[in-house]
N, CA, C and O of each residue as an XYZ file, in Angstrom:
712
protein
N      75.275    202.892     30.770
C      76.141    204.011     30.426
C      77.573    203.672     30.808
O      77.855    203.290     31.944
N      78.478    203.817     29.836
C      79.869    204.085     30.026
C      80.269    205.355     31.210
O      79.545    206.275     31.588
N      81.410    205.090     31.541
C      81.949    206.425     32.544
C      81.282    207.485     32.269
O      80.464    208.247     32.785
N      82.186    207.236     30.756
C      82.623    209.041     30.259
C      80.693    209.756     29.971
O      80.263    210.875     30.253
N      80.025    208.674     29.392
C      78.469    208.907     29.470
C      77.927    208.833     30.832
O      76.867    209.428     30.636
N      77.913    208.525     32.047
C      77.556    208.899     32.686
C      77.707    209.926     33.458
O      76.825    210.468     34.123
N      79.633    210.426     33.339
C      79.714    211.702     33.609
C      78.786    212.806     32.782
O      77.953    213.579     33.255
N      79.087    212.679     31.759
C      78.256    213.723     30.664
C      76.709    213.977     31.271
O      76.267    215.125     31.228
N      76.075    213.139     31.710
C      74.740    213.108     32.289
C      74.413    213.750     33.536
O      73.507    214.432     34.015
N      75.864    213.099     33.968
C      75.563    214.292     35.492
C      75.747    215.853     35.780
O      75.282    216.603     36.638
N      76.932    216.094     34.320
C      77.678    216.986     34.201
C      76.000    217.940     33.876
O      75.679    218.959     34.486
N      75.200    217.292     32.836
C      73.899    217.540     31.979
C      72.945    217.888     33.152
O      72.167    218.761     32.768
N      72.808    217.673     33.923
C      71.935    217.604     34.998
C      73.044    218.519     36.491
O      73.555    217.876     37.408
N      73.102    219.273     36.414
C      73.872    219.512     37.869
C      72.653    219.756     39.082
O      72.934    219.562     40.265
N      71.498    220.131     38.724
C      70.915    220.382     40.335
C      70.605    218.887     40.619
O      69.780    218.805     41.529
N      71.032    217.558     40.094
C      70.562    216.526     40.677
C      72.091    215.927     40.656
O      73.141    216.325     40.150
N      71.728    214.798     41.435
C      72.724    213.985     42.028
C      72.401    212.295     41.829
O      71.582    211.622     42.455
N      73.400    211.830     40.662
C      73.132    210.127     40.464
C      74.437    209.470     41.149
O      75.535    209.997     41.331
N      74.047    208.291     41.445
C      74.677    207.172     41.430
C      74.348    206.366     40.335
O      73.367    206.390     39.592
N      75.777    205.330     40.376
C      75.498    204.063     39.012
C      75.843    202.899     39.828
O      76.905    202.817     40.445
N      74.865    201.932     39.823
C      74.952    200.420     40.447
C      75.750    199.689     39.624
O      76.074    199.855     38.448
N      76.116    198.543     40.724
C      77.326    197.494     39.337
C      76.329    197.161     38.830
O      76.667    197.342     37.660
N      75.006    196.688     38.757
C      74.326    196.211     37.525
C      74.004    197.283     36.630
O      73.325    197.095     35.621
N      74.467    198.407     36.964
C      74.687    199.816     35.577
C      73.130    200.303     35.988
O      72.556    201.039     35.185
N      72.464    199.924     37.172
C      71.149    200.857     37.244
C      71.475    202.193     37.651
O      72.420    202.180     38.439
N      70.992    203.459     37.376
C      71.192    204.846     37.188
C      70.186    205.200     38.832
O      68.990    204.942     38.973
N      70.997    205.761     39.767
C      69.922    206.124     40.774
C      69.886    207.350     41.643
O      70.766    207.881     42.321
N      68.385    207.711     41.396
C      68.828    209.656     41.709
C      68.797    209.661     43.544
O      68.169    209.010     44.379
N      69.753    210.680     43.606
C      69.731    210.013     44.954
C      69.339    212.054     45.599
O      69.775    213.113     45.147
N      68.290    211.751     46.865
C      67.402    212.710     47.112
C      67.843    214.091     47.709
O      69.051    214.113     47.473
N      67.655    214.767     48.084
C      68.042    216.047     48.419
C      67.676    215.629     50.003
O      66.750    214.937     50.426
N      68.960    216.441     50.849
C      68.648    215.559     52.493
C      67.546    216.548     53.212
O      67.408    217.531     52.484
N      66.653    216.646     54.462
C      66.823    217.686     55.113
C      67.684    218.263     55.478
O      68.798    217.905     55.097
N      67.556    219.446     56.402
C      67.901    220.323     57.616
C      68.792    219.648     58.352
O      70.015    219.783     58.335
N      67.984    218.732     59.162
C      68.623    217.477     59.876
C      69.518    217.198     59.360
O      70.575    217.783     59.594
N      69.416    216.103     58.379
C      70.623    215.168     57.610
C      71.657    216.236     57.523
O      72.800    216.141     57.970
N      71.136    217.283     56.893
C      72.302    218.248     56.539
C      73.224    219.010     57.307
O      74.278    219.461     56.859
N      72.836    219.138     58.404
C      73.978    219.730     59.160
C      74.358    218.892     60.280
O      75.058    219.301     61.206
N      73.700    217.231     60.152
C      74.705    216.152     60.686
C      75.850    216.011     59.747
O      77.039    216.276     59.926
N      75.172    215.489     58.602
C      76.497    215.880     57.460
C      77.478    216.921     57.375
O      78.448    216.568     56.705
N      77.555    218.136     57.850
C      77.990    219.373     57.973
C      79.470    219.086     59.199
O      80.692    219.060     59.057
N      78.179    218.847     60.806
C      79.242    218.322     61.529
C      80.012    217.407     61.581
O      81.044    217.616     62.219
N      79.843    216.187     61.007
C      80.710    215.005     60.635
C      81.675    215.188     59.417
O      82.302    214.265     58.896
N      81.714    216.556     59.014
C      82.756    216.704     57.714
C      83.945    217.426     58.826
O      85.032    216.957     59.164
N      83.373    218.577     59.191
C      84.163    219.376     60.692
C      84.579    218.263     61.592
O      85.749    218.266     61.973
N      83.725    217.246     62.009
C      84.913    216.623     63.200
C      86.320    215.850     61.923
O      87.533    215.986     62.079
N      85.807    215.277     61.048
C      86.985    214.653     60.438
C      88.144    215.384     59.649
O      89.227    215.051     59.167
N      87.457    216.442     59.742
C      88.682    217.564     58.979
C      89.580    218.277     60.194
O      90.744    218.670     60.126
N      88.656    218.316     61.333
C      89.602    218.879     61.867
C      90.715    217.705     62.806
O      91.753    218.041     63.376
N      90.215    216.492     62.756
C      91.359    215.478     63.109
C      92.173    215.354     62.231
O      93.351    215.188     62.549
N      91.702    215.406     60.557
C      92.677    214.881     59.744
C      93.800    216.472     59.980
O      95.025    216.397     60.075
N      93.299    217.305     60.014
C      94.514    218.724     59.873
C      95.587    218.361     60.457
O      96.724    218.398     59.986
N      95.024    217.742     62.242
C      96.097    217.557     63.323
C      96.932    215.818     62.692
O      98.143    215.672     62.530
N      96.153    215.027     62.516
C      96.954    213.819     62.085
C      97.520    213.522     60.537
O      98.188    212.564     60.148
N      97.087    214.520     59.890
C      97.548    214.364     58.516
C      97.261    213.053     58.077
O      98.325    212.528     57.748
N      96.238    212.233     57.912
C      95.640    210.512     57.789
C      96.141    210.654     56.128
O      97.030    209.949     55.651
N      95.441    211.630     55.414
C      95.123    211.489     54.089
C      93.826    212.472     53.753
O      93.405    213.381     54.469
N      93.305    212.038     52.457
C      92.511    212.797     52.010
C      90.626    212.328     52.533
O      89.969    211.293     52.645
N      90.437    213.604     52.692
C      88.799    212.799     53.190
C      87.648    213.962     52.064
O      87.781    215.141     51.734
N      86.998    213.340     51.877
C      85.998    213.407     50.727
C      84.215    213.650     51.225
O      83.694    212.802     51.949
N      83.444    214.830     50.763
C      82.443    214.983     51.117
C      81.201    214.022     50.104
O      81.512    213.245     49.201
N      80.002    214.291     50.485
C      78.725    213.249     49.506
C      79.207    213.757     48.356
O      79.164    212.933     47.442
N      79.781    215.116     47.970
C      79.573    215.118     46.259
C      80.819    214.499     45.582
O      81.123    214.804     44.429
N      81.502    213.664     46.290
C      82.519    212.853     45.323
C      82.440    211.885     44.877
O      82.548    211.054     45.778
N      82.281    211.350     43.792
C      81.901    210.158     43.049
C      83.165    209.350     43.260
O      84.138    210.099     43.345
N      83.507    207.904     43.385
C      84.528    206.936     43.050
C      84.386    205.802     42.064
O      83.404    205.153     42.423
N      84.735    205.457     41.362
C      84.501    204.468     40.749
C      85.165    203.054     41.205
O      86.327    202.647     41.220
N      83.804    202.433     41.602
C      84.665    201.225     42.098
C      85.123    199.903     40.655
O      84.952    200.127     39.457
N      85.689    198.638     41.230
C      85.855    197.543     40.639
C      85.198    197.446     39.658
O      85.401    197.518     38.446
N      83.767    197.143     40.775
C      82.759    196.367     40.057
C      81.782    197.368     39.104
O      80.631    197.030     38.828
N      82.260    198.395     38.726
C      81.917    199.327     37.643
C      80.669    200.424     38.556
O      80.108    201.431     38.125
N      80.593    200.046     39.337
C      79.702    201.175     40.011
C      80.366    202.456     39.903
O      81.493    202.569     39.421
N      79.491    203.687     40.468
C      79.763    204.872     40.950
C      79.309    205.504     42.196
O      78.082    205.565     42.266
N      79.640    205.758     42.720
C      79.038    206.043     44.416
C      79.437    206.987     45.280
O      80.657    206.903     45.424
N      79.016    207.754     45.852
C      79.386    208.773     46.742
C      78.867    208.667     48.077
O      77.656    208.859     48.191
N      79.528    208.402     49.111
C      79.653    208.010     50.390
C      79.452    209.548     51.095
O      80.027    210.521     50.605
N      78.452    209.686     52.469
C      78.905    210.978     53.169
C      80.078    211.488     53.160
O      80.379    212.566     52.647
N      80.901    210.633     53.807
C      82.362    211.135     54.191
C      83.183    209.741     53.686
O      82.980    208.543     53.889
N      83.854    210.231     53.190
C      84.908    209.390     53.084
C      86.523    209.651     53.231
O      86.699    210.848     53.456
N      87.628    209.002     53.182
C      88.704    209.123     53.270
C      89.655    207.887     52.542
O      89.293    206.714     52.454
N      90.983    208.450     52.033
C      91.773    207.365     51.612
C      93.117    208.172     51.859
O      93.326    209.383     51.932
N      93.760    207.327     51.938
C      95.165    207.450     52.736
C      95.997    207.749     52.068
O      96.098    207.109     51.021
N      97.007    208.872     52.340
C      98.071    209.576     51.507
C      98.944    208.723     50.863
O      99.696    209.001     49.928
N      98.833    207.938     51.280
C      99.938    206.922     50.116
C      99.054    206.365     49.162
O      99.460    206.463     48.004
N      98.303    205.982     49.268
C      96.854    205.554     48.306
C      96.570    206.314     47.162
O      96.413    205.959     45.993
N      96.510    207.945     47.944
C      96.355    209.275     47.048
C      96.730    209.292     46.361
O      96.149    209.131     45.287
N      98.409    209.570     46.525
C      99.600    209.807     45.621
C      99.670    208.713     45.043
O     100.355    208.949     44.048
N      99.335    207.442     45.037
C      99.196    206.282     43.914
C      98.547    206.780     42.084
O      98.750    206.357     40.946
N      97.685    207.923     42.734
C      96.569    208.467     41.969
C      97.556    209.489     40.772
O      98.691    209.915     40.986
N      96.790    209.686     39.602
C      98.317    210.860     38.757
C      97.006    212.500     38.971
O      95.798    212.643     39.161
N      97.595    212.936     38.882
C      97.152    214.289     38.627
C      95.478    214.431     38.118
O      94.464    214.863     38.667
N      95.730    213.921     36.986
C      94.206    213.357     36.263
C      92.675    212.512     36.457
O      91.505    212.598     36.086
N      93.630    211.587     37.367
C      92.970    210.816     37.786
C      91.857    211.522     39.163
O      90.648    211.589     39.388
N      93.063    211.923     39.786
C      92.128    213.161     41.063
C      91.348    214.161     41.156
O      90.942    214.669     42.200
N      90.993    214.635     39.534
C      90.053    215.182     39.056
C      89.057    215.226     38.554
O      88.324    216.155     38.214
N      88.977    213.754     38.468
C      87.743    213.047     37.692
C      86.666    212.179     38.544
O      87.294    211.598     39.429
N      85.817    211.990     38.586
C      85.259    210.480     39.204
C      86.963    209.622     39.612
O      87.828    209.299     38.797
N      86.988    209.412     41.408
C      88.492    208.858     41.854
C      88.142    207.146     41.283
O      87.085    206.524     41.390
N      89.219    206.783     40.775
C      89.021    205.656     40.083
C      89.210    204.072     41.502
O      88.984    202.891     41.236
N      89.553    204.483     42.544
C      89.605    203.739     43.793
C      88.361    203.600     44.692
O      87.439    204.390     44.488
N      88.239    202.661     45.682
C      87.411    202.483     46.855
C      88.469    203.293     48.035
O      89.617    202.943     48.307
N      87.798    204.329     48.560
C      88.066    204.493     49.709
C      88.195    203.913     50.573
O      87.401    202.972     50.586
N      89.112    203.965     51.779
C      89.677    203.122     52.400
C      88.686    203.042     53.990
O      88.884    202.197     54.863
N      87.555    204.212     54.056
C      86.853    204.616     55.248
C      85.476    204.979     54.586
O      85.541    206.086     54.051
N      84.488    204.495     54.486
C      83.167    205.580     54.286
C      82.411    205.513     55.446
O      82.600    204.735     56.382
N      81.536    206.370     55.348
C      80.218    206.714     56.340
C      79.160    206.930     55.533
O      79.158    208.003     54.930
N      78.275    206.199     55.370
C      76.946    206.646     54.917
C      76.040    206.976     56.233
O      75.986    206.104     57.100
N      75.455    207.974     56.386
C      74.432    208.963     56.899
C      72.608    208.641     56.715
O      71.847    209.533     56.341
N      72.147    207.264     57.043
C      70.921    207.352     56.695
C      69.938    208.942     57.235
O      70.204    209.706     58.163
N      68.570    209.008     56.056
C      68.224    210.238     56.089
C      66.905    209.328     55.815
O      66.997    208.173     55.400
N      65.663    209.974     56.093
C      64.830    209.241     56.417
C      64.215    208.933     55.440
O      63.429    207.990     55.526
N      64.416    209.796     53.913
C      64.389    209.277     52.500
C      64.491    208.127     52.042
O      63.666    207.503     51.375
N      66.257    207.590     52.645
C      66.358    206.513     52.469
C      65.635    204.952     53.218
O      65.228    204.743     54.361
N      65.701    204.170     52.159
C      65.398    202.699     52.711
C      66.236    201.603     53.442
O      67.121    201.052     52.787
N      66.104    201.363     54.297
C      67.608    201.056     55.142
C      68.133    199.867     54.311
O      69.329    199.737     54.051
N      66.928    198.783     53.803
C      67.603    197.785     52.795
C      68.673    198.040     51.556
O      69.420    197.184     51.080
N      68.567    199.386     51.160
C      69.171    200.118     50.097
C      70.634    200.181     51.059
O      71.447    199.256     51.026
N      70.771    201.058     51.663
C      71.798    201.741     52.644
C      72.772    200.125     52.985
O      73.990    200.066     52.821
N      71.995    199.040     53.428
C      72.545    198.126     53.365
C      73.389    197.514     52.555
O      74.594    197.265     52.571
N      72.459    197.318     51.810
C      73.102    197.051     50.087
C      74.207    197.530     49.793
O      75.246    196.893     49.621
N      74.026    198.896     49.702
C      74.907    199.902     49.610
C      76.569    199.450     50.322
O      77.652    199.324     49.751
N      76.307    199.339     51.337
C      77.139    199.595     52.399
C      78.185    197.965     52.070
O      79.380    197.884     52.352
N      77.439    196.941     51.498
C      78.108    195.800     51.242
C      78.387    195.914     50.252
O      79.289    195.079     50.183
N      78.300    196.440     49.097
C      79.182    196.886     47.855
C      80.284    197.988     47.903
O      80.941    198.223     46.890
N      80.532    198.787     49.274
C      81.334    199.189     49.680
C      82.431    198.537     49.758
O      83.537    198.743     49.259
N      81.768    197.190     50.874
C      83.181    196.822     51.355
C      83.763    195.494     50.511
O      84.874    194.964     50.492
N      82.339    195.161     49.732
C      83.275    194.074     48.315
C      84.396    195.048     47.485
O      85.258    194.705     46.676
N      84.193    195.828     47.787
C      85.070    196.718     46.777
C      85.933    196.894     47.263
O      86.631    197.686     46.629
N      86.643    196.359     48.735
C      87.584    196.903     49.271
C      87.626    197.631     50.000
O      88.746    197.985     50.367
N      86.524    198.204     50.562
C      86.818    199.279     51.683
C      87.303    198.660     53.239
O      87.186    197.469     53.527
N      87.813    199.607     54.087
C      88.212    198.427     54.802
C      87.607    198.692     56.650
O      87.930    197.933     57.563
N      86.900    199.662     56.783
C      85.892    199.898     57.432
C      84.680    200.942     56.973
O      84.776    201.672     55.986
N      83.896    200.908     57.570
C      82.222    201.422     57.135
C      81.461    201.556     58.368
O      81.402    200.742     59.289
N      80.773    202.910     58.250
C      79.857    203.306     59.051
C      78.440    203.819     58.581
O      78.183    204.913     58.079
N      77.622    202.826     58.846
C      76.280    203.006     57.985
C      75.503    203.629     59.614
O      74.945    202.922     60.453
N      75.722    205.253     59.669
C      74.646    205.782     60.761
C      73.137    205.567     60.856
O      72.775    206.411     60.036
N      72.124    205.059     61.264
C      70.656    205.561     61.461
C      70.317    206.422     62.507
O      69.442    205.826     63.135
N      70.566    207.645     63.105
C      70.144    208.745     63.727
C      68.935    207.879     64.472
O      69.037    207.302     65.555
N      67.981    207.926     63.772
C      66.384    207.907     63.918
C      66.134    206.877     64.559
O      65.054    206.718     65.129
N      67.088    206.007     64.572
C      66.377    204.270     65.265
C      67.477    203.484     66.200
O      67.553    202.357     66.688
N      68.490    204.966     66.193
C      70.231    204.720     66.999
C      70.653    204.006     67.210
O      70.947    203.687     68.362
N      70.996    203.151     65.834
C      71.346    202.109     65.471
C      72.711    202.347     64.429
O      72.394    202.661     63.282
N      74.319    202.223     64.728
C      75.552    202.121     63.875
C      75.030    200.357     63.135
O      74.289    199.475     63.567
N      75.899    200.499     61.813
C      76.064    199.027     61.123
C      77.415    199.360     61.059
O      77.682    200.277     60.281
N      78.696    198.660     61.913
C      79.613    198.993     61.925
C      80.358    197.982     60.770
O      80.195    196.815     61.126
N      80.980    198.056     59.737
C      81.467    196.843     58.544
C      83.017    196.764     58.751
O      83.743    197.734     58.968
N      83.339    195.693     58.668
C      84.974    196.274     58.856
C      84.821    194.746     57.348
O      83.930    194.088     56.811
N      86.669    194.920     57.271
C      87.066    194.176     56.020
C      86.701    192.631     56.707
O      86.962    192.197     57.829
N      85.909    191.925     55.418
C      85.794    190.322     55.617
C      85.407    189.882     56.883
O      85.491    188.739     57.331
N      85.013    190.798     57.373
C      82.979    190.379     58.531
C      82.241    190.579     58.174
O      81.942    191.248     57.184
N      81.390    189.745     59.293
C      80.025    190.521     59.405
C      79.723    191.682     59.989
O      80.193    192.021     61.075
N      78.706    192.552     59.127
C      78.488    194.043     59.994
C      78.479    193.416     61.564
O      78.324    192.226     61.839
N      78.660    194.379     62.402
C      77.938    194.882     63.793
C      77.149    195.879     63.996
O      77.431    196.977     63.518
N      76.167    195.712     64.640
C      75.020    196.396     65.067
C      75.480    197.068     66.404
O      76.110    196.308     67.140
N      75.280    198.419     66.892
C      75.713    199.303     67.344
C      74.840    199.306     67.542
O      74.083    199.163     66.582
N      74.197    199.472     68.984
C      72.753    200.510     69.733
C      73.176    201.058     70.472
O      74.071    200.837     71.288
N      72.018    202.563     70.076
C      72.621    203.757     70.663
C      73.446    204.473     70.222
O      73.837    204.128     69.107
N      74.131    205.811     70.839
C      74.715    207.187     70.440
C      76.042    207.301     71.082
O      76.337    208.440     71.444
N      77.146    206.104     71.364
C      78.225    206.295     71.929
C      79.238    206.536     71.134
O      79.013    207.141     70.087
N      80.678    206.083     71.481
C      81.598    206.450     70.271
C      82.282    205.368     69.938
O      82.692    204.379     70.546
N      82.344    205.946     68.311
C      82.703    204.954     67.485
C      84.232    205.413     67.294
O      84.589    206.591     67.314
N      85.225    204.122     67.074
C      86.387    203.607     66.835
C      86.552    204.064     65.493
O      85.649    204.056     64.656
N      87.909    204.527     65.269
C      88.441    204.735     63.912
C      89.459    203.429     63.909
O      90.091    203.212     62.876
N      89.601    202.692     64.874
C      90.051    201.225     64.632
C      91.760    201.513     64.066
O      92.628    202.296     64.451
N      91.724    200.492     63.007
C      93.261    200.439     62.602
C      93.341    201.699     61.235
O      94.338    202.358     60.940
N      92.085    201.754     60.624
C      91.943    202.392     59.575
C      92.382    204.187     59.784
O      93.135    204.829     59.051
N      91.755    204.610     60.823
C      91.715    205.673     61.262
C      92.218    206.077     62.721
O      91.593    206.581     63.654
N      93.733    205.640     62.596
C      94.097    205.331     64.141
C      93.644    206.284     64.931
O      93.656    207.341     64.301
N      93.315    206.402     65.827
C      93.614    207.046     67.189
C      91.932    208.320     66.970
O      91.805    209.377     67.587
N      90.856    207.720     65.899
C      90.129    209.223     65.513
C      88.720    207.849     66.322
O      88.708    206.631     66.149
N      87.718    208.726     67.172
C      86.541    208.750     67.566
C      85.229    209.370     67.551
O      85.471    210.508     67.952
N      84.386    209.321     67.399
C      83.242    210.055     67.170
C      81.949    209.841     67.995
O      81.258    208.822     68.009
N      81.780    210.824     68.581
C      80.555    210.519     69.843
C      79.329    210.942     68.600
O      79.180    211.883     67.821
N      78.665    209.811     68.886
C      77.529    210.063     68.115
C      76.217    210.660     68.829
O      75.154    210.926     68.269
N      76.576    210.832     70.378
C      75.401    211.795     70.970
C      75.811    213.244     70.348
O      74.803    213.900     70.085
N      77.165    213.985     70.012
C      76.832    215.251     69.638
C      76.182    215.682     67.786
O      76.351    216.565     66.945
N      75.497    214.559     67.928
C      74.412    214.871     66.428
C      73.722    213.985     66.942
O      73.752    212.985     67.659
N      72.552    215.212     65.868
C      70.822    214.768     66.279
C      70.402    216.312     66.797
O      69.260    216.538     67.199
């Protein structure tokens, strides 16, 4: 499927939720629990309410699609891209599937998911340019921390994570979820 056809499909379908792989595979992606969901909930609240006080840029919940490079489509838990980045964007463009890689994602494993997927995932993130990544597992308290042109790091345990250069001065204790 082209964009504009795969929008049409999703548009066609609203109680479900796709992604599009760069090899153009179509993938429904699951409805979270309880759990997932109001970790997701609080991790939108801690980053909104840092971004209010630091003004970073724009940050983005799971239902925003981006279109990356490599022709994918993808929606990250949380994401963010930076006000100068934004305003790169025209009017049009910010209304549609964002035609950029975010400059920050977090994917949220949920126990639906397959962590090899989430992986995957998480490295077509950052081929695309992203320039840090936080692939959470709750369940096995384990961060895959990605930054630009490394290798992930493996994080054990529920301490706090660095917003690094990307997200100056922002932290996240990962003991207050769960």
């Amino acid at each position: 499927m082209n964009d504009d056809e795969f929008t049409r499909f999703c548009q066609d379908n609203p109680d479900l939720k796709f992604e599009r792989r760069k090899n153009g595979d179509i993938v429904f992606m699951a409805n979270t629990g309880g759990e997932t969901g109001n970790n997701n909930f609080e991790l939108n609240v801690t980053f909104g309410i840092w971004n209010r006080e630091v003004k970073f840029g724009k940050f983005f919940d799971s239902s925003t699609a981006f279109r990356l490079s490599d022709t994918s489509i993808m929606s990250p838990d949380v994401s963010a891209i930076s006000q100068s980045r934004w305003d790169e964007l025209t009017p049009e463009q910010r209304k549609k599937i964002v035609p950029i890689c975010p400059d920050f994602v977090l994917e949220l494993r949920s126990q639906s998911d397959r962590l090899k997927d989430c992986l995957e995932k998480m490295d077509d993130w950052m081929d695309n340019g992203c320039q840090l990544g936080w692939l959470i597992d709750l369940s096995n308290q384990i961060t895959y921390v990605y930054r630009a042109k490394q290798a992930p790091q493996q994080i054990v345990g529920l301490g706090l994570l660095s917003g690094e250069d990307v997200l100056p001065n922002f932290s996240l204790d990962l003991s207050t979820l769960l």
